[in-house]
N, C-alpha and C positions, 0 to 999 in steps of 0.2 A: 293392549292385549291383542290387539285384532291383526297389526304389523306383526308381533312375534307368531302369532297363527298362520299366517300370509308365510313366513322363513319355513317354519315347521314345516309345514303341508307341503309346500311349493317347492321346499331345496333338498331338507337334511333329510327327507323320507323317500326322494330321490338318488341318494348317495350309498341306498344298504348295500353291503358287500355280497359280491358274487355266489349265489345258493346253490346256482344247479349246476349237474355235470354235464361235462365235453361231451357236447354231441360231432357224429362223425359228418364228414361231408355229405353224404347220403343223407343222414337223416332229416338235415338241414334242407336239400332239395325235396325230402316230400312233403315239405310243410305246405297250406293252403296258397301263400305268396310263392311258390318257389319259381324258379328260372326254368324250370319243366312245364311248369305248367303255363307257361308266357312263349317258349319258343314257336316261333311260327304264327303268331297271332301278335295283334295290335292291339292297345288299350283305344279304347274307345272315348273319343272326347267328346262334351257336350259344348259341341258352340254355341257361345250367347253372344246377344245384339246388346249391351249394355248400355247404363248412363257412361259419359265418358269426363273425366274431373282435368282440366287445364291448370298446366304445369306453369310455376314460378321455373327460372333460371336453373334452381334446383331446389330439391324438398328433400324429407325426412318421413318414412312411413314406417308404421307399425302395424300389427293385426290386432283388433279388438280381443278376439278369441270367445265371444260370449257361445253358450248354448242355444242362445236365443235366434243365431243369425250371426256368423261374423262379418267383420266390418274392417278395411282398409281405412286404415286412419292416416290422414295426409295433412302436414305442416310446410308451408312456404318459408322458405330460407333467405332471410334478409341479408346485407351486405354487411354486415357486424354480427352476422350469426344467429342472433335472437330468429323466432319462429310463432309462426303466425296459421293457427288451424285455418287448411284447406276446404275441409270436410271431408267427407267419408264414400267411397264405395263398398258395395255387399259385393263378398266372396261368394256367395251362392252355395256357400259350405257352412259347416259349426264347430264352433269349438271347446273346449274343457270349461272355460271360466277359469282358467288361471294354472299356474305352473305345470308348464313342459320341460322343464331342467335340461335346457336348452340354450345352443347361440344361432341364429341363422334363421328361424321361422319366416322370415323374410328376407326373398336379397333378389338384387338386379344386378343385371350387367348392362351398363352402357354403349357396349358396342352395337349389341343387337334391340335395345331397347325391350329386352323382355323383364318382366319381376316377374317371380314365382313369391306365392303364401300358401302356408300349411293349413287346413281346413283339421284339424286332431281329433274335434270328435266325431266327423265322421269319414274319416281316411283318404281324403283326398285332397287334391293339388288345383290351386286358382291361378290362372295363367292371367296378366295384366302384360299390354304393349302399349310401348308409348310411339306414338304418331305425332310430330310435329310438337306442340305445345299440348297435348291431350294424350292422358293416360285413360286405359279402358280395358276391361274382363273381357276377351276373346273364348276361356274355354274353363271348364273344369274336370280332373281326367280322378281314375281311382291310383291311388299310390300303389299299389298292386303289397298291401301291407300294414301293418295293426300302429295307427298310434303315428300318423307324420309330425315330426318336430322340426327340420334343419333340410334347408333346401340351397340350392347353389347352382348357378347358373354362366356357363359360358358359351358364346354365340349362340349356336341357335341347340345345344346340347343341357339336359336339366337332369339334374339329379335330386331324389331323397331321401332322405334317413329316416326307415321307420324303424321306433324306439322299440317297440313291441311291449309284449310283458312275463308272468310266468305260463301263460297257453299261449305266446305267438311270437314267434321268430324277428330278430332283429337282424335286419336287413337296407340294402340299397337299392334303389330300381333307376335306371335310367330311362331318357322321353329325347326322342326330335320333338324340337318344336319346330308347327311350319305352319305359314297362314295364320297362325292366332290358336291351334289344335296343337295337345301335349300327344305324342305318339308311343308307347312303350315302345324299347330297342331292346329284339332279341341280343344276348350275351352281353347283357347290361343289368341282370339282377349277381346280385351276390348276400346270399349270408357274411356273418359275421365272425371273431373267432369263436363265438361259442352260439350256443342257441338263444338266449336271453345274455346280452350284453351292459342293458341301460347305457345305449351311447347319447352323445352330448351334439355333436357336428358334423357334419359333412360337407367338405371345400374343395373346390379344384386347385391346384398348384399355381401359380401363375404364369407358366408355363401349357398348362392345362394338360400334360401328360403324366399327372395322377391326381387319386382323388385322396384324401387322409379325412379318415374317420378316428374320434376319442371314444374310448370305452371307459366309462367310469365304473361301471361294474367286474371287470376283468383289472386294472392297469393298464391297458393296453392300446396302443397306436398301431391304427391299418393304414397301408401305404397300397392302393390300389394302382396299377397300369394299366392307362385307356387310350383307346384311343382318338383319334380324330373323331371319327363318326359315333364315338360314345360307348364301343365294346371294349368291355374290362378283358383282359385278356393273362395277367399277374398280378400276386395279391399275397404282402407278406405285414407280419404283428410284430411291432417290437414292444418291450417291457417299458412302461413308462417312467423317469429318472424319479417322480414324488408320485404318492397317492391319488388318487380321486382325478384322471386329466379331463378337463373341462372344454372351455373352449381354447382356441385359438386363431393365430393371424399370419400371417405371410409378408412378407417385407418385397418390394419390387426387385429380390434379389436372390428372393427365394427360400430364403431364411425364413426358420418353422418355429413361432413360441406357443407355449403349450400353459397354460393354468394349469395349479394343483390347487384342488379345494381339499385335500387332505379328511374327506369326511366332513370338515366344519369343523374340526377343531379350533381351539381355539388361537389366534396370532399365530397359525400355523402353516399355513399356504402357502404357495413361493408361483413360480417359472421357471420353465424350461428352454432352452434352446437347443436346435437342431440343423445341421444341414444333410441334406438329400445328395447322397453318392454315386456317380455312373451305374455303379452295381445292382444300384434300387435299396442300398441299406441306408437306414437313418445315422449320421454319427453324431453326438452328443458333445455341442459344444459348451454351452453352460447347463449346470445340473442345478437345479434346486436350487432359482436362488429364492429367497425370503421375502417375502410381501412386509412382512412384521405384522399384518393382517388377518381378518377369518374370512374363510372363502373365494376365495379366486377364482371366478368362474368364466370371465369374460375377456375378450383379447378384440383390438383392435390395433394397427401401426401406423405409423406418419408416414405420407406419399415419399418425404424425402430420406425414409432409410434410418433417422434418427433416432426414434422415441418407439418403443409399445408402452401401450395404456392395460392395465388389468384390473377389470372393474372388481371390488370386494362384497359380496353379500351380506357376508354380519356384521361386517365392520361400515358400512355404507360409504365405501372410501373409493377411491383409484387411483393405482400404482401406478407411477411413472418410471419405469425402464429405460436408462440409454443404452443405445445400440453400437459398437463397436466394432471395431476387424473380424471379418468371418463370422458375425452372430454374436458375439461375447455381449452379453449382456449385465446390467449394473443396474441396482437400484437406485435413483435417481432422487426419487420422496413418495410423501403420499399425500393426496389431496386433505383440505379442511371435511371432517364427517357428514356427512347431511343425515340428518338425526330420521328413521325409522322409513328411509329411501331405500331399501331393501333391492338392490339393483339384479336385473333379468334380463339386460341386453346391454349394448352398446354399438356406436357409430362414429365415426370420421369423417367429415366434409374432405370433399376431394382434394383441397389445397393443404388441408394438415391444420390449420387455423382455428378448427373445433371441433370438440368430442360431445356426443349427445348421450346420455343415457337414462337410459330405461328404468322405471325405480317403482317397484309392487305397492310399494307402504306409500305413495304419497295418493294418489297415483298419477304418474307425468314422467314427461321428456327433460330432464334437465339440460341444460347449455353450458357448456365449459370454454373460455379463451384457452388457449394452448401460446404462453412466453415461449421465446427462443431457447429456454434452458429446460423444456418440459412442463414449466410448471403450470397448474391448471388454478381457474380463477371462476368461480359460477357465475355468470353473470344473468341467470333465465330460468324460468321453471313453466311447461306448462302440460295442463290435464290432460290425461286418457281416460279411458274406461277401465274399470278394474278389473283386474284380470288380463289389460292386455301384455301380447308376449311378439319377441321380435323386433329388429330396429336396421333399419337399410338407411343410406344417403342416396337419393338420386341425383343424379347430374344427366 
């Protein structure tokens, strides 16, 4: 009972269809987060002097998410994949105790060594740098916005997605980071297509000259123009090809797969595929293809171009997609079930070699080997805190 409460709560009560009406772009700018009221001014960071936690080779982190105090949950990465709890640092924020119907709550980037975690319940952003062999909390800033779920981070540029609700506007804000301090960047806030969205993610391109945000509340995929120093400067919505678009991933080529949780229906879900055009339009290279699964919510891809993985929530499974000329995507199989793993994230080891995910109902990190033909094999399972949301690889 307590798993199928954990689905209920956490996913399908996240998934209601679109209630309110189109608000104009105006009205959007006067809400309490708006980009009017950020122009000319800097978000304010609180620098801390933290514990600092020493890194394996690489690791695997999540966010506790508790109310009580959230907690950076950190796993060392063995040479066979299996993981081995680090322990923990305090975000110096709080969070829900459990589903943000979300992908991204956590994520780094290796070039500039910074991680970003969404603090949710109480609206803001935990800056983490890693120094040498030692990761450590440098700042924590306000998301300038109701409800952080999906953070994304390139060089020294951070974004987030706050989810909002039916009184607070779903929106983006961007941050310099510098020094270990998240900085709000004027012409870096943006509404969303409508005023209440329920979006899922926010990712830079790998290119990083846009950002793509999912509306699951709307259908709809935002395709942001940024720039280098992190001002959005064009911003266009396309229709999504299946219901409910969830998360997604990016292939080193640029190639867009998109989840459809189809509401949670049942064996109903699929993927998307897309490529990004000179013009700034999305074109649609595979439409809907079929999970044979319930819930689609999570996307991860293999460094070498091959495989997407899309984790399933009711069905506790993940899809293996192959990846073909220009994004054509196939379904591939689906993993063996893990019975009442209710999955809420997912991750990739840098080499492609294993896939981690995230699972509400157990609750832990599971380990998956990745064959040469996609197939996935679990070889590990280990605890979180329940409730926790989010799942990064670090290298």
């Amino acid at each position: 009972m307590e798993n199928s409460e954990l689905f209920v709560g956490s996913f399908i009560a996240l998934l209601r269809p679109q209630q309110m009406a189109a608000a104009n772009e105006e009205t959007m700018k006067q809400n309490p987060f708006s980009y009017k009221s950020l122009l000319g001014t800097l978000a304010l960071s609180l620098i801390v002097i933290a514990p600092a936690s020493a890194l394996a080779s690489s690791q695997v982190a999540t966010i506790s998410n508790q109310t009580s105090g959230n907690m950076l949950e950190l796993f060392d990465v063995q040479s066979n994949g299996m993981l081995t709890s680090a322990g923990t640092l305090a975000t110096g924020g709080i969070g829900t105790g459990g589903g943000l119907g979300s992908q991204g709550g956590v994520a780094y980037d290796s070039d500039s060594g910074i991680l970003a975690a969404v603090n949710a319940g109480d609206n803001t952003v935990s800056i983490f740098v890693k120094h040498g062999h030692n990761l450590q909390m440098t700042s924590r800033v306000s998301s300038h916005g109701f409800r952080p779920v999906s953070v994304t981070v390139r060089h020294n540029v951070l974004f987030v997605l706050n989810q909002g609700d039916a009184n607070h506007a779903s929106s983006i804000q961007g941050f310099n980071v510098y020094n270990g301090g998240a900085y709000a960047l004027p012409g870096s806030w943006s509404g969303l297509s409508d005023t209440y969205t329920n979006p899922a993610q926010v990712s830079f391109s790998p290119n990083g000259r846009n950002l793509v945000v999912t509306e699951k509340g709307t259908n709809k995929i935002g395709v942001f123009e940024v720039s280098e120093r992190g001002q959005i400067w064009g911003r266009r919505y396309f229709d999504s090809e299946g219901a409910t678009p969830f998360g997604f991933a990016f292939d080193k080529r640029g190639d867009l797969f998109v989840t459809e949780a189809f509401g949670g229906a049942a064996n109903a879900s699929a993927v998307s595929s897309y490529q990004k055009l000179p013009n700034g339009m999305l074109q649609t290279v595979s439409a809907s293809v079929p999970t044979t699964q319930t819930a689609a919510c999570w996307a991860v891809a293999s460094p070498d171009n091959k495989f997407v993985f899309a984790a399933n929530a009711g069905s506790g499974t993940i899809s293996t997609y192959s990846i073909g000329v220009h994004g054509i995507i196939e379904l591939a199989g689906n993993s063996t079930p893990i019975p009442g793993s209710t999955p809420v994230d997912m991750a990739i080891s840098d080499n492609g070699k294993f896939v981690y995910l995230l699972g509400a109902g157990i609750p832990g990190v599971v380990t998956f080997s990745v064959a040469n033909d996609g197939t996935l094999t679990k070889i590990d399972t280990d605890s979180v805190v329940k409730g926790s949301a989010g799942l990064t690889f670090i290298k």
